[in-house]
C-alpha positions in Angstrom: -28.0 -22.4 30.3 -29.9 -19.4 32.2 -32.5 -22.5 34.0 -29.8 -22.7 36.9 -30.9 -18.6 37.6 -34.7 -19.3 36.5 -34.9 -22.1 39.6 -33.5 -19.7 42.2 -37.1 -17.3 41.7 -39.4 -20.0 40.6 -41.9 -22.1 43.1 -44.0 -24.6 41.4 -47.2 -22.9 42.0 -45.1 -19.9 41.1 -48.1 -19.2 37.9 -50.8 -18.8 40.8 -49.3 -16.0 41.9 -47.8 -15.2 39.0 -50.0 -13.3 36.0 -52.1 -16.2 35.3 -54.4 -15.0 37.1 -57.6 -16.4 35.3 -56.9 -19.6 37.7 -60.0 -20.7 38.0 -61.0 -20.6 34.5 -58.2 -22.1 33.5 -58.1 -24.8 35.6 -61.8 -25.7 35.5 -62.0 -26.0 31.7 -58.7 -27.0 31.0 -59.2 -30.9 31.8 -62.2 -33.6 31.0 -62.5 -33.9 34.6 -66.2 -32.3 35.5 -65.6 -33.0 39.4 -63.1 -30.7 39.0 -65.0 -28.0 40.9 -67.0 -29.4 43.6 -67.4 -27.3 46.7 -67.8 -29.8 49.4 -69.4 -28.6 52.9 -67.0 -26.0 53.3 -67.2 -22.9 55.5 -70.3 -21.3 52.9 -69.8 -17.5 52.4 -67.9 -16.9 55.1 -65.4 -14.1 54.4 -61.7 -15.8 54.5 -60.3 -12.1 53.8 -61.4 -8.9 53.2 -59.7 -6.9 50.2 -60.8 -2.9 49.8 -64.5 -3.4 50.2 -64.4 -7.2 48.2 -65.0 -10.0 50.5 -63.3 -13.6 49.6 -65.2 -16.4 50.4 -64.6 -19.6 52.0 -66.4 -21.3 49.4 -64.2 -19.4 46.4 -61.0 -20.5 47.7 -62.0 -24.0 48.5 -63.2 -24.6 44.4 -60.0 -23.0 43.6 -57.7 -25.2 45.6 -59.7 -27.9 44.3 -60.0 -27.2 40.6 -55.7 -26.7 41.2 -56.0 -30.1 42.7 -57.7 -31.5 39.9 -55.5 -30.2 37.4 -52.3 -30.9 38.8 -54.0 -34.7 39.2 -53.8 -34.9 35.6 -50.0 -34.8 35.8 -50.0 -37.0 38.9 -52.7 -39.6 39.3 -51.7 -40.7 42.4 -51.6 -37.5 44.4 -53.9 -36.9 47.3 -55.7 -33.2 48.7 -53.1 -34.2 51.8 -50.1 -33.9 50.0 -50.8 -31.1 48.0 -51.6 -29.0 50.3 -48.3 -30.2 52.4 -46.2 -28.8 49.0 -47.7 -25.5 49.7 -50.5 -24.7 47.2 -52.9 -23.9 50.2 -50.8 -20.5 50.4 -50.1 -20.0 46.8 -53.6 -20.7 45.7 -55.0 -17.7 48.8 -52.3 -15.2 47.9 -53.1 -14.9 44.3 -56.7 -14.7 45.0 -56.0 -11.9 47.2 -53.9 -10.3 44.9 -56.8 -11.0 42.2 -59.1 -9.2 44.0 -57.0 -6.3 45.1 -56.2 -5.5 41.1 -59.7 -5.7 40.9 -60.4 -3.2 44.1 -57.5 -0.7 42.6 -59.2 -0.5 39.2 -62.5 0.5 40.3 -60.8 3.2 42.2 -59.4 4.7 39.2 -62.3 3.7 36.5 -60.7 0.8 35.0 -62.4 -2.2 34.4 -63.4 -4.9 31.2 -66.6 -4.6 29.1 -69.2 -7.2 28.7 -68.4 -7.4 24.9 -64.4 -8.2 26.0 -66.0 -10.6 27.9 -67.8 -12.5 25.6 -65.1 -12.5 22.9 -63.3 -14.0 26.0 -66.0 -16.6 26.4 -66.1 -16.9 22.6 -62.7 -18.0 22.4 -62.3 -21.1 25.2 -62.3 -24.1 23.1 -64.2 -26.0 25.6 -67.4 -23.3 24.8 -66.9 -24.1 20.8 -69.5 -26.5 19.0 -68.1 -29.1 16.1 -68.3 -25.8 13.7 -65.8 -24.0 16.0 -67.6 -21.9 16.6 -69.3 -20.6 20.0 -72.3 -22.8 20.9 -74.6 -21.6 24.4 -75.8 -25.1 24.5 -71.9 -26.4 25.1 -71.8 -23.2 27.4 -75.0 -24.1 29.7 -73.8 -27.9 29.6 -70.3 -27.4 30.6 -71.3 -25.0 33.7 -74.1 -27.2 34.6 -71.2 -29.9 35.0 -68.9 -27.9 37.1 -71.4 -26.4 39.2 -70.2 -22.6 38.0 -73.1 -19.7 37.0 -72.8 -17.5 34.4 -72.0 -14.4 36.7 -69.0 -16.7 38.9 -67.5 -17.1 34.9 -67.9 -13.7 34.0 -66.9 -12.1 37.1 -63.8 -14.5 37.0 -62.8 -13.1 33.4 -63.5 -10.0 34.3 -60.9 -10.1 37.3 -58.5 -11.4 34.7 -59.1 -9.1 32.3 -58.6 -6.7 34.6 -55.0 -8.2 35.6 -53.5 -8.2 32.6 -54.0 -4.7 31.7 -52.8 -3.7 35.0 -49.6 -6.1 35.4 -48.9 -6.7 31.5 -47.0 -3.4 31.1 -45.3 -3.5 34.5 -43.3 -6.7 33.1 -42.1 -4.9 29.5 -38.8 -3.1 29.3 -37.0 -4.3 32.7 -33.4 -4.2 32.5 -30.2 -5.2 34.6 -27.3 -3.1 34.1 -24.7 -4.9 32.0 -22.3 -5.1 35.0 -24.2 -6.9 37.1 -25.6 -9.0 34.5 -21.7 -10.1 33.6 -21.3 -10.6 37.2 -24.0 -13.2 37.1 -23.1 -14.7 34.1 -19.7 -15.2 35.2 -20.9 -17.2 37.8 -21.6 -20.3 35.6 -17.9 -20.3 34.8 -16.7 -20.2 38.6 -15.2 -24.1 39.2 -15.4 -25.1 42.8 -13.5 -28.3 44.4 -14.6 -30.1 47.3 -14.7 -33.3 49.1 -17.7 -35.3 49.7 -18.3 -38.3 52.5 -21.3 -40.4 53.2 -21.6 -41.9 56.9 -24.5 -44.4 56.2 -27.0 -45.1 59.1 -26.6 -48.9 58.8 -23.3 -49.5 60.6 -24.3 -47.4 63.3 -27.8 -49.2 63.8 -28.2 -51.1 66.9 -27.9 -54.9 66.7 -30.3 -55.7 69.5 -33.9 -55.7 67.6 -36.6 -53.6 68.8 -39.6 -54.3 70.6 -42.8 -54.9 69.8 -44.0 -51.7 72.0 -41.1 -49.8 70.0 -42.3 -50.3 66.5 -45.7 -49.7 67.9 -44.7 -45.8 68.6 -42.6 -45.6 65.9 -45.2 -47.0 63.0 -47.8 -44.4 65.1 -45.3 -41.7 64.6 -44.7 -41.9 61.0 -47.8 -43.5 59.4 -47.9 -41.0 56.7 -44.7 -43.0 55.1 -46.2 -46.3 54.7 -49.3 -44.4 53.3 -50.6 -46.6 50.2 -52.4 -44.5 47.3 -56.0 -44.8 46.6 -56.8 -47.9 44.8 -60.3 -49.2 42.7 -61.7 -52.6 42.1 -63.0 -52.4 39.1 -65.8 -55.5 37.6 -66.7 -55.5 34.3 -68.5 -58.0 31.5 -67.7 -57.6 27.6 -69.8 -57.4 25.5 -68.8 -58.2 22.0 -69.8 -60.5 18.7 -69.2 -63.6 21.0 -71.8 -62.7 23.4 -74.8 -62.5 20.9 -77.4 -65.3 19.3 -78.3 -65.9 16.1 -79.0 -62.5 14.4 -81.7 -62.9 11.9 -80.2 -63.2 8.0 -80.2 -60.1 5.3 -83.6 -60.6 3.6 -83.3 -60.5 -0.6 -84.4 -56.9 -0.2 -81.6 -55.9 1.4 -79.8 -57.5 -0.2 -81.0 -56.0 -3.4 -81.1 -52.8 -1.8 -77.0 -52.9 -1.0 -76.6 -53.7 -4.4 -78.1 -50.9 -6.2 -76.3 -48.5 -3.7 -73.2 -49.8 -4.6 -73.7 -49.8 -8.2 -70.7 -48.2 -9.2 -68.4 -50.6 -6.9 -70.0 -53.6 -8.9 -70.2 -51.9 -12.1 -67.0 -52.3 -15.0 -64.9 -50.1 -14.7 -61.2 -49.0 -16.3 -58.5 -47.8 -14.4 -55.7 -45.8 -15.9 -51.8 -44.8 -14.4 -49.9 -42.2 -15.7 -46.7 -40.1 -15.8 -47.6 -36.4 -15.7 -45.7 -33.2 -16.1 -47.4 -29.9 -14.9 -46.1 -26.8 -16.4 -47.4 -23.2 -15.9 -48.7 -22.0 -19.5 -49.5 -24.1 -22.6 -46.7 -22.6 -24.6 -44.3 -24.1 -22.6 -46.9 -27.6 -22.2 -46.7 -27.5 -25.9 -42.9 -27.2 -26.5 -42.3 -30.1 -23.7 -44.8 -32.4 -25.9 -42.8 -31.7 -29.1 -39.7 -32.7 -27.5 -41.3 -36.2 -25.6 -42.9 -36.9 -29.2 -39.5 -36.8 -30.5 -38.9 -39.4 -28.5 -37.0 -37.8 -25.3 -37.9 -39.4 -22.0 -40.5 -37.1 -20.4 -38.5 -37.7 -17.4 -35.6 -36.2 -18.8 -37.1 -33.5 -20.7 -38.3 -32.4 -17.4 -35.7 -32.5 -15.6 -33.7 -30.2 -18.3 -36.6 -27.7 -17.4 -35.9 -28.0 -13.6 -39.6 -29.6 -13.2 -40.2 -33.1 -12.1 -42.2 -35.9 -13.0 -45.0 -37.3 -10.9 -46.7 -40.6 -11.3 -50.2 -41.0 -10.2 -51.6 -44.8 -10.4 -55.1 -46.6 -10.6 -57.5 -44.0 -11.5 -60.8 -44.0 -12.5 -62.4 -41.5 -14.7 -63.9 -39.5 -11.9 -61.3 -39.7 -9.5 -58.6 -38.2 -11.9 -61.2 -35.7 -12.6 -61.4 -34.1 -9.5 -57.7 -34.8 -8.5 -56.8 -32.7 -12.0 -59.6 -31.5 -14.3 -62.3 -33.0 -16.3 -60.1 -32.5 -19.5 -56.8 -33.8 -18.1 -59.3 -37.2 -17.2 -61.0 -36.7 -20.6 -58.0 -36.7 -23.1 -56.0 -39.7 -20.1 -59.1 -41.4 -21.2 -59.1 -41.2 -24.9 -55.3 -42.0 -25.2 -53.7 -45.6 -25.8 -51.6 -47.3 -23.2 -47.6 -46.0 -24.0 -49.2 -42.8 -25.5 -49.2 -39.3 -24.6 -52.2 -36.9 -24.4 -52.9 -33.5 -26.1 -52.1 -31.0 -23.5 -54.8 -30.1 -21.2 -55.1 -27.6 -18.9 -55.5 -28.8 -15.0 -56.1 -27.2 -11.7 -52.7 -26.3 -11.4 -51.4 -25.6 -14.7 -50.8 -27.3 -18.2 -50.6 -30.8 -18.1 -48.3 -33.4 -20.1 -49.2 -37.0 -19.5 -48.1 -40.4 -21.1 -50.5 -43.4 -20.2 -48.1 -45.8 -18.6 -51.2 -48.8 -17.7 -54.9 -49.4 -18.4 -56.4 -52.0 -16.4 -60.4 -53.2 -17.1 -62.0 -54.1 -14.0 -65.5 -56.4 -15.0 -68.3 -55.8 -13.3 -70.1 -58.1 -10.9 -74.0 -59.1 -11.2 -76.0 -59.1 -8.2 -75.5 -63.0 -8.2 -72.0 -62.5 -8.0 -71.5 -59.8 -5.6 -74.4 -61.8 -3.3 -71.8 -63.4 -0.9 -69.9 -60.2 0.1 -73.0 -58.4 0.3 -74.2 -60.7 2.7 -71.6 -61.3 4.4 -71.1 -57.2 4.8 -75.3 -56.7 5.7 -74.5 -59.4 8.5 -71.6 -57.6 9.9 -73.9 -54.9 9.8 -76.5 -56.6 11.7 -74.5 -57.9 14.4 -73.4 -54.6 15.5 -76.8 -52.6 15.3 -77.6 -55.6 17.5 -74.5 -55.1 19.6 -75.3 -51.2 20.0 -78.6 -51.7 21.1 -78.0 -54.5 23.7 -75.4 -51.5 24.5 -78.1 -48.7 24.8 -80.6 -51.4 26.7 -78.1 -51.8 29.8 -77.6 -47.8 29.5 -80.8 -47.4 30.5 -81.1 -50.0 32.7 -78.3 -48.6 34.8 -79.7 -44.9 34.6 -83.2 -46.2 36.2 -80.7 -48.0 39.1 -80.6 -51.6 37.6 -77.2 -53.1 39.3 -74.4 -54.4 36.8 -74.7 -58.2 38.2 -78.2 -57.9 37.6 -77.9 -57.1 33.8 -74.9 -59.1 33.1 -77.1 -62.3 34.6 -79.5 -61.2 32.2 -77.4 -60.8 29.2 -75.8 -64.3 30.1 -72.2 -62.4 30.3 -69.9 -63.7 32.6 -68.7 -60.8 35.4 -65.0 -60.4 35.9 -64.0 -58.9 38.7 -59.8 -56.9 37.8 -57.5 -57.0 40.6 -57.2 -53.6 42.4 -55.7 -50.2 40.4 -54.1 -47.3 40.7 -55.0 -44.3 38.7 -51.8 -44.7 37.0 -53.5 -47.5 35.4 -50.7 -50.1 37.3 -52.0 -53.1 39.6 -52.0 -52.3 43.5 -50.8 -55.5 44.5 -48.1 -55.3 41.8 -46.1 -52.1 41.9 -45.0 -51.2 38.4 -47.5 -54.1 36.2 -49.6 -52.4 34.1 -53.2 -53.3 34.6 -55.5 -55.6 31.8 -56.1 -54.3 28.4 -59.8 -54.6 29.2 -59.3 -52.9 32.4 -57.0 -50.0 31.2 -60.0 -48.2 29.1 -61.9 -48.1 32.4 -59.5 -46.8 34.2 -60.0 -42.9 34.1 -64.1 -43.5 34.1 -64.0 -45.6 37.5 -61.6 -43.0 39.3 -64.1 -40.4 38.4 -67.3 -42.2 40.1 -68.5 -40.8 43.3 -69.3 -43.9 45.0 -69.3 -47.9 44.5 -71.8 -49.8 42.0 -72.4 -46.8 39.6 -72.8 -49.1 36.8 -71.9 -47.7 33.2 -71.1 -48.5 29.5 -67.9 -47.9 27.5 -67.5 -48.5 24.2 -63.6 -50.7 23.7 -64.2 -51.0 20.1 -66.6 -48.3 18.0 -69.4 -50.6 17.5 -68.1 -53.8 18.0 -67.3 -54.3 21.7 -68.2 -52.7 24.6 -67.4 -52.8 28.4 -70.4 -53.2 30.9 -68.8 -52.0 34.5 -68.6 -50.8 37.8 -66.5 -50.0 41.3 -66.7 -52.6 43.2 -64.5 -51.4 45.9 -63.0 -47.6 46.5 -60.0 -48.5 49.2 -59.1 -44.6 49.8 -55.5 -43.7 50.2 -54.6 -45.2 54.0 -51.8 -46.9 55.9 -51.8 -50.5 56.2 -52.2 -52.4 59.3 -48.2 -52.8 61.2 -48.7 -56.4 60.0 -48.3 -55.6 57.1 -45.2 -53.8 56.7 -43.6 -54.6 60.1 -40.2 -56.2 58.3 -40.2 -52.7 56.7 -40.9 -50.6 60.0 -38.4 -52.7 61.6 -35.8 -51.9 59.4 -36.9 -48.5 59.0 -36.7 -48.2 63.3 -33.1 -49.5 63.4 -32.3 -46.7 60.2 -33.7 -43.9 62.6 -31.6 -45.0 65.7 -28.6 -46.1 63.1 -29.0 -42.0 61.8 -28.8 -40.6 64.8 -25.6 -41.6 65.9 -24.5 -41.3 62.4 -25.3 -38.1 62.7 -22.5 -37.7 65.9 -20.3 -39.6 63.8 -21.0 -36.6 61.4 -20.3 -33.8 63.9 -17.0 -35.5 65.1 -15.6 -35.3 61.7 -16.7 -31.9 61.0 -15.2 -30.9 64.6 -12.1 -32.2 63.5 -12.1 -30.7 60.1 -12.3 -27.6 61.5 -9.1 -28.3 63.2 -7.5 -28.5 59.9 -7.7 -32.4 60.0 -8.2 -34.5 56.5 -11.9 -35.1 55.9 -10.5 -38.7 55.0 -8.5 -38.6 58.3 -11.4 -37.8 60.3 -13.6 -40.8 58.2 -10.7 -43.2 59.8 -10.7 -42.1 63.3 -14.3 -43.2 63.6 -13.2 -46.6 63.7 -16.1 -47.6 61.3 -15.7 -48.4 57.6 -16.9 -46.1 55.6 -17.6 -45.4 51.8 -14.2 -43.4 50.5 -14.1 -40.0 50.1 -15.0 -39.1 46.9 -13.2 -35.5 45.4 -15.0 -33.1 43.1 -14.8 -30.3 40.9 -17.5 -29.3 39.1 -18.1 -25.5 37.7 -21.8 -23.7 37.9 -22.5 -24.6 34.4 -21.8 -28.4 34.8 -23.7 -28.2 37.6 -26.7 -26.5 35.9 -27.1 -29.4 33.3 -27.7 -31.9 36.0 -30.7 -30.0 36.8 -33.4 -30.3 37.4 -32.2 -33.1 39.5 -29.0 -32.0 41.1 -27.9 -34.0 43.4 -27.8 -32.4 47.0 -24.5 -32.6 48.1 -23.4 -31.1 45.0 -25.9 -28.1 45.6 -24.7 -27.6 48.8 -21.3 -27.4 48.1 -22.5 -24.4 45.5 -23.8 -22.6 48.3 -21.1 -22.2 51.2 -18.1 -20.5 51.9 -14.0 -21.8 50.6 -13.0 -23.9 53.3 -15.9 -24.5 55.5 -17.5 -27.8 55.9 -21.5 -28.9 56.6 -23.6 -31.9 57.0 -26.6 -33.2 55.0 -29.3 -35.8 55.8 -29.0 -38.3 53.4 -32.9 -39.4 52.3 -35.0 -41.9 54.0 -33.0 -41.9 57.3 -30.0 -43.7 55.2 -27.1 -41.6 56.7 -25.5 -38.5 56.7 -23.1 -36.5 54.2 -20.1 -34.5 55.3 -19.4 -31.7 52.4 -16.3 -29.9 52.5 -15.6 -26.8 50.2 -11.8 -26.7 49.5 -11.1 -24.7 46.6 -13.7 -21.6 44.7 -12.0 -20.3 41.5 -14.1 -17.3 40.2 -15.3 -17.4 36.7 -13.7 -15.1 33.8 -15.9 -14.1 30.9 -15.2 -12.2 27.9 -17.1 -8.6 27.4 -18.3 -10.3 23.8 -19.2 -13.7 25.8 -23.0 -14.7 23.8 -23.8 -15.7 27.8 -24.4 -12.0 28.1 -26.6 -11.0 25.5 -29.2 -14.6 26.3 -28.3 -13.5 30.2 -29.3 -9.7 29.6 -32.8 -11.0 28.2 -33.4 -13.6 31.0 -32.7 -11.1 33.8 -34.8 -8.5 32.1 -37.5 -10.8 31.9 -37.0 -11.9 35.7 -36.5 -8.1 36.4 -39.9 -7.6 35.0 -41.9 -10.2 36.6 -40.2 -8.3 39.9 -42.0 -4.7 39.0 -45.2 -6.7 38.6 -44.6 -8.0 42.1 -43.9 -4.9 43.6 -46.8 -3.2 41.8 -48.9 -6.4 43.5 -48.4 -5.2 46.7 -49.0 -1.6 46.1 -52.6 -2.5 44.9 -52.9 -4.9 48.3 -51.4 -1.6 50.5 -53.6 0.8 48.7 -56.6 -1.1 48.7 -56.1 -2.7 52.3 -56.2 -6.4 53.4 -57.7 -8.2 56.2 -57.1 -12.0 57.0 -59.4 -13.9 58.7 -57.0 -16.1 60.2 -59.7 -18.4 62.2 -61.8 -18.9 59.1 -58.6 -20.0 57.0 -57.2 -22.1 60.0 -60.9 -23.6 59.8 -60.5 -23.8 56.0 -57.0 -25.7 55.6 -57.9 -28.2 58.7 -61.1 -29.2 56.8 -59.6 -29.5 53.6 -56.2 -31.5 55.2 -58.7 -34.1 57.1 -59.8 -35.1 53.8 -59.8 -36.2 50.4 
């Protein structure tokens, strides 16, 4: 319910700034993607601000924008460096470094700081650092830095900055409060109903009919070529290699055969399997006195229930197996009991047990003569994919020494496929909203990850039995497409822009004569166009705040003016204009014992908190003293905006 107050404070790189400030950490281990910190040719150690006697570098805030990039890519394939750095992360990302740094300046001033033994338990605890035994491994460490191009001393220092941060900024955040008046106030407010009228002047019937020139579109497609922008797409070739693509693979010889057999010997061996019906009770008093009565001839399903316990089946058991599911003597006395029978009490794992022997079932054995077929047929399965994994390895290392992937499909006699382009969304290019291959889709992630076109490399589809031989063939990088192209679109898209600009006078006519006290519908008439009819609403704050978090923007803006005024809104994509007239604002009541107010009261002091860390944010940057170096960061964003 409190989300509708939560969006008025929050940005979407709100955490950067926020106290996460272990950002680049964070982001750099917390996806598979090992480009995630490159560093590109960017600006070196030149100083884009100066924070106390701390320096921040050029090079430091360009791996940080682009581990943010990298990270937020995960979310959204398709995004480019451009438009995230148009949504405002260049800022975000710079402020909370500064404000890194200045936490970091402050402490030293005072004598605070983190230990190298907090920072290893730090270290320790990064999942990414942990071996298979979960445990801390230096080899994953010096593998996993080697990847991302980080040092020991850039992690360490990073953590220690973090560290740092949350001792500082932690306690600021506990105990904030709003006084309960103003938090009923602002609860109130999702109770207030407002009523308003809403009209849409669409762009169309004010487009010109004469259609534009040639010269016209030109300038206009020049103008606004970030629009038709298409994203990045890969042409991906591959050849499969699976069981179809090998020869004859040479036959199990007797030894092997023989070899299986004896170390299977227990699969081919006799064996008896036994299902029971088994009580489990805690002493053997009581597994005594339950016997008595199921030898009597009560149903040990009954007699159990009466004792508020249950009874479980358990089917098709060997010896052994029951053994270690209960106890050698529960298998034991299973074992030595007749089918329909029920077994001396034995003590389990768990308790006392009281079985009856609902089935025994033989199973004969099988001589090696009899068992020879699926042997073989299991050794040649076998074969075939030691045979598969190796032809796998081969082309491994063929491609490492710079062998192309034509060249080693020719020689494995595997035909090359070349996919129609993909996005990193894993659709088809040329076919918004088709979801590429199933042999393509593996490849997907792997051939938006390579550097350049014709890295050749192996994936396995299929653990042992098929793998995928493949490579880029084209990297088409995120571009607009020649006017050719998408003239019909341009063209309508030219006659929506001239059709919104006089909508847009239509729009301030009506709002003139609103003003005048004229009916908005009135005013929608004496344009002399037809329109879409006035549509009426009322809506209270709380309605409003389940729409979220897509509420529609007339509707906001009618939550944010003043009882009888009236405003205009672009409609998106240069499809018209909205006229939004506020008639009626009836203030919300709530009750003194209202729930609102107690979940409102721990929101605020939450938000109310997160304002003191703020405020002690900028004390540390005052005390401390900070100096931009505006031509270095103008440098800095232009490079990084001119490309991917």
């Amino acid at each position: 319910m409190l989300a509708f107050f939560r969006s008025m404070i929050q940005s979407r790189f709100g955490a950067i700034i926020g106290v996460v400030f272990l950002l680049l950490i964070a982001l750099a281990f917390a996806g598979a993607d090992v480009t995630g910190l490159r560093t590109g040719n960017l600006l070196g150690g030149d100083a884009v601000a100066t924070i106390g006697h701390a320096g921040l570098s050029g090079s430091e805030l360009d791996r940080t924008i682009r581990s943010a990039y990298d990270n937020e890519r995960q979310q959204n394939p398709t995004l480019t460096l451009k438009q995230f750095l148009a949504e405002g992360a260049f800022d975000e990302v710079l402020r909370g470094l500064i404000d890194r740094a200045a936490v970091e300046e402050w402490g030293k001033a005072y004598g605070i700081g983190a230990s190298s033994r907090l920072v290893d338990s730090e270290i320790a605890k990064l999942p990414a650092f942990q071996g298979p035994d979960g445990k801390f491994s230096q080899a994953a460490y010096d593998q996993l830095l080697a990847q991302r191009g980080l040092s020991d001393k850039i992690v360490r220092d990073d953590l220690t900055k973090g560290l740092l941060a949350r001792q500082l900024l932690s306690p600021a955040e506990l105990g904030g409060t709003m006084p309960r008046e103003a938090t009923m106030r602002f609860a109130a407010l999702l109770k207030e109903k407002r009523t308003g009228s809403i009209l849409f002047i669409p762009s169309d019937p004010f487009a010109p009919k004469v259609p534009a020139s040639d010269q016209q579109l030109a300038a206009f497609y020049q103008g606004n070529t970030a629009r038709y922008q298409r994203p990045e797409h890969r042409t991906i070739r591959y050849a499969l290699l699976d069981d179809k693509s090998l020869k004859a693979v040479v036959a199990p010889s007797e030894a092997e055969i023989q070899q299986r057999y004896k170390a299977n010997a227990a699969l081919y061996a006799a064996s008896e399997l036994r299902s029971i019906t088994q009580v489990i009770v805690p002493t053997e008093a009581a597994a005594k006195a339950l016997a008595a009565e199921v030898a009597g001839g009560k149903a040990i399903e009954a007699a159990a229930a009466a004792k508020g316990l249950s009874a479980s089946k358990v089917a098709d058991k060997a010896r052994d197996a029951l053994a270690a599911q209960t106890s050698k003597a529960v298998a034991d006395a299973v074992f030595a009991t007749a089918k329909g029978k029920f077994i001396t009490p034995a003590k389990g794992s768990l308790g006392w047990t009281v079985a009856r022997v609902d089935a025994v079932t033989t199973k004969p054995g099988k001589s090696l003569e009899q068992a020879r077929a699926e042997i073989v047929t299991a050794l040649t399965a076998d074969k075939r994919k030691a045979a598969l994994v190796d032809i796998s390895t081969r082309a491994e290392e063929q491609f490492e020494n710079g062998t192309s992937l034509a060249d080693v499909a020719k020689t494995l006699g595997l035909p090359l496929v070349t996919a129609e382009p993909v996005l990193a969304d894993g659709t088809l290019y040329a076919k918004p909203g088709t979801a590429a291959p199933t042999d393509v889709t593996p490849l997907i992630q792997a051939a938006f990850g390579m550097d350049r076109e014709g890295q050749a490399q192996v994936a396995p589809l299929e653990q042992g039995a098929r793998f995928a031989l493949f490579d880029v063939a084209q990297i088409a990088p995120a571009a607009a497409p020649p006017l050719a192209e998408v003239k019909t679109q341009v063209a309508r898209d030219y006659a929506l822009q001239q059709g919104s600009a006089a909508a847009k006078a239509a729009a301030d006519k009506v709002l003139a004569a609103v003003a005048r006290k004229q009916p908005l519908a009135d005013a929608a008439k004496a344009l002399g166009v037809t329109l879409p009819k006035v549509d009426d609403v009322t809506l209270t704050r709380e309605q409003v705040n389940a729409m979220q978090p897509k509420i529609p923007a007339p509707i906001a803006l009618m939550f944010t003016m003043v009882k009888g005024g009236a405003k205009r809104l672009e409609a998106p994509n240069g499809a018209g204009w909205v006229v939004v007239q506020l008639k009626d604002v009836v203030p919300g009541q709530i009750a003194p014992n209202d729930p609102v107010i107690s979940a409102a009261s721990g929101e605020f002091g939450r938000l109310v908190g997160k304002e003191y860390a703020e405020e002690l944010r900028a004390a540390f940057r005052a005390e401390v003293g900070v100096k931009r170096n505006e031509g270095n960061i103008r440098t800095l964003r232009g490079t990084l905006g001119g490309g991917q």
